[in-house]
Structure formats: structure tokens, C-alpha cells
C-alpha positions in Angstrom: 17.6 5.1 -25.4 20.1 8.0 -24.5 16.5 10.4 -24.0 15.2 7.9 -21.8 18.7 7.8 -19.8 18.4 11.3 -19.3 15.0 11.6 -17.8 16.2 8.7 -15.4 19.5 11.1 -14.7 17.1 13.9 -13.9 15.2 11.4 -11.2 13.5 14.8 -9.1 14.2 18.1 -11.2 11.5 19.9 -11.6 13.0 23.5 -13.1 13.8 23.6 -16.6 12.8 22.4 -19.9 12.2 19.5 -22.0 11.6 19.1 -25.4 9.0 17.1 -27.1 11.8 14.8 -28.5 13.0 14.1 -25.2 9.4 13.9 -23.6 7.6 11.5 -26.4 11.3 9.6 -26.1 10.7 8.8 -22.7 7.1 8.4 -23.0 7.7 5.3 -25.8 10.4 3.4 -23.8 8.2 3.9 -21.0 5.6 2.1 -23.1 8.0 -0.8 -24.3 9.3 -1.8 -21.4 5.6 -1.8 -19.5 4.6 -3.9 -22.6 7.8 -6.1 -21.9 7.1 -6.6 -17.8 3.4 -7.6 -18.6 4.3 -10.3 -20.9 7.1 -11.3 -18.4 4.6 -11.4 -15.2 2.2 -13.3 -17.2 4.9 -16.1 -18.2 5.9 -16.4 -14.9 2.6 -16.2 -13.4 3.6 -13.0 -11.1 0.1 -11.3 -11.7 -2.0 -10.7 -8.8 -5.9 -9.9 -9.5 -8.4 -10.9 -11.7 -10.4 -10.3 -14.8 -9.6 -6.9 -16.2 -8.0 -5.2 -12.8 -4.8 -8.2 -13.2 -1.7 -6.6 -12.4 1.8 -7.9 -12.3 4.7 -7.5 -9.4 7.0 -6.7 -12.0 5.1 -4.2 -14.0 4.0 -2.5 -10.6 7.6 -2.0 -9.7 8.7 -0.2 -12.6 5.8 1.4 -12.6 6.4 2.9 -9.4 10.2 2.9 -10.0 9.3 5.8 -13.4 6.7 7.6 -11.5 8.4 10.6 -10.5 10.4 10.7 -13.3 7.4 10.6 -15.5 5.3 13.8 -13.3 9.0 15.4 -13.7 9.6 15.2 -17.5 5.8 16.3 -17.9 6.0 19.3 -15.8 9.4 20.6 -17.8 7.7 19.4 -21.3 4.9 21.9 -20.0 7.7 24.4 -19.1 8.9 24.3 -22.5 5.4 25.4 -24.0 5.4 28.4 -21.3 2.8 26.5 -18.9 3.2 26.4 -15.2 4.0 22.9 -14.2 0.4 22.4 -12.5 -1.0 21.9 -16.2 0.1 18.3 -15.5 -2.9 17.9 -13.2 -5.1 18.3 -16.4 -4.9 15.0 -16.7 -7.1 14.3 -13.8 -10.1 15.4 -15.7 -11.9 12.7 -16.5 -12.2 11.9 -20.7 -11.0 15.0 -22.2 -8.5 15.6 -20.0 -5.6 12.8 -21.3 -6.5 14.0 -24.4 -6.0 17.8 -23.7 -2.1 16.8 -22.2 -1.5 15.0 -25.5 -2.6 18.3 -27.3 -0.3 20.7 -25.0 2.4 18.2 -24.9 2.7 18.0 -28.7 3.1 21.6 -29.0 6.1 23.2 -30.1 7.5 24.8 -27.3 9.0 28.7 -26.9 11.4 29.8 -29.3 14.5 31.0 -27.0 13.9 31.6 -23.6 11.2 31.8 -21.1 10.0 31.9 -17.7 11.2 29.0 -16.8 14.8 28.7 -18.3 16.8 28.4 -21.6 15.3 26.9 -25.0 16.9 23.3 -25.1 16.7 23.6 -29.0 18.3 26.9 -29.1 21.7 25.0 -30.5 19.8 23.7 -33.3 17.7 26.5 -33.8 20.2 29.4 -34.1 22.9 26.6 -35.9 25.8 27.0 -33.2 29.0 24.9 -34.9 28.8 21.6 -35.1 25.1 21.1 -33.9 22.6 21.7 -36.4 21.9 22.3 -40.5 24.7 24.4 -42.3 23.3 27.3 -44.5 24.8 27.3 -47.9 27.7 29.4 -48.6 29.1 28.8 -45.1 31.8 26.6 -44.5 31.1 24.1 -41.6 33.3 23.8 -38.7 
């Protein structure tokens, strides 16, 4: 829940880096909670539509409540695989395209820094006190 929090936090940035925990985080609450507002517009009978194009007020809402947030963390999470932002628009493409972001977003992305600003594993990575695995023969802090 904290990952999710944070994207929220960072409503509009659009600099820096994200890292797949925090993207895929985001991405799954995103899910739940869409999954949640469907089931709730249906019981209430707030869906507008019909057939397969039925929509509900409340799922629209979020929907357009997480939308920049959503274009944000996907532009940093292409940041952190050394992409320019604008890979994002990939997704356009019609089929393949989805599928191509899933690929890139799944990536590891750039030991230590790049282009686009500090590694946000780097802590875990290089083992700074208190943050990540402790080699043997060291005492821990």
C-alpha cells in the first residue's frame, strides 16, 4: 500500500526514477481498486451504457482521478531502464504494443546512475547500513 501512497505523493513528477517494485506496486492496487469500483457501480446500479461499452460513475472517477499518476510512474519506470519518457506512447500501437511496455517495464533497470537521475535501488544494491543483506563476516549496524 505504502508504493501505491507514493506514486499518489508524486501526483505530476515526471524526472526521476521508479523501480519495478514500485511501478508493478502501483500497477496491482490500481487493478484492485478498479475491480472494487466495478463491483460497487454495478450494486448500486451507477453504470451508464450498455452491452460491452457499460461503464460506471465511480470507476470513471478514479479512473480519471489515477491518470496522471499512472502516465507519471510509467515515464520514471522507463527512466529507470535508461529510456526517454516518450517510450510510454508505445503503448498506442495497436496489439503488440501493450505487450512491448510490459516487456520494457519488467526490465531491470540501470545499475547506479543514469541520464535521468540516481538508481533508487542503489541502497540495497551497494548494502548501505541498515538497508539491505549483510555479507558474512561483517557485523551489522
Amino acid at each position: 500500500m505504502q508504493w501505491y501512497i507514493d506514486v499518489l505523493k508524486k501526483y505530476a513528477v515526471f524526472s526521476g526514477r521508479a523501480r519495478r517494485k514500485e511501478y508493478w506496486m502501483f500497477v496491482l492496487f490500481n487493478v484492485i481498486v478498479s475491480i472494487i469500483l466495478s463491483i460497487l457501480d454495478r450494486a448500486l446500479g451507477l453504470t451508464y451504457g450498455s452491452g460491452a461499452s457499460q461503464s460506471g460513475w465511480l470507476s470513471t472517477i478514479y479512473s480519471l482521478a489515477v491518470l496522471v499518476p499512472a502516465i507519471a510512474v510509467g515515464i520514471r519506470r522507463m527512466h529507470d531502464t535508461n529510456r526517454s519518457g516518450w517510450w510510454i506512447l508505445i503503448n498506442l500501437i495497436p496489439c503488440v504494443g501493450f505487450i512491448w511496455f510490459i516487456v520494457l517495464a519488467a526490465q531491470e533497470g540501470t545499475v547506479g546512475d543514469n541520464q535521468y537521475g540516481p538508481d533508487p535501488k542503489a541502497a540495497e544494491r551497494f548494502g548501505q547500513p541498515g538497508t539491505g543483506p549483510v555479507e558474512p563476516g561483517y557485523p551489522t549496524v
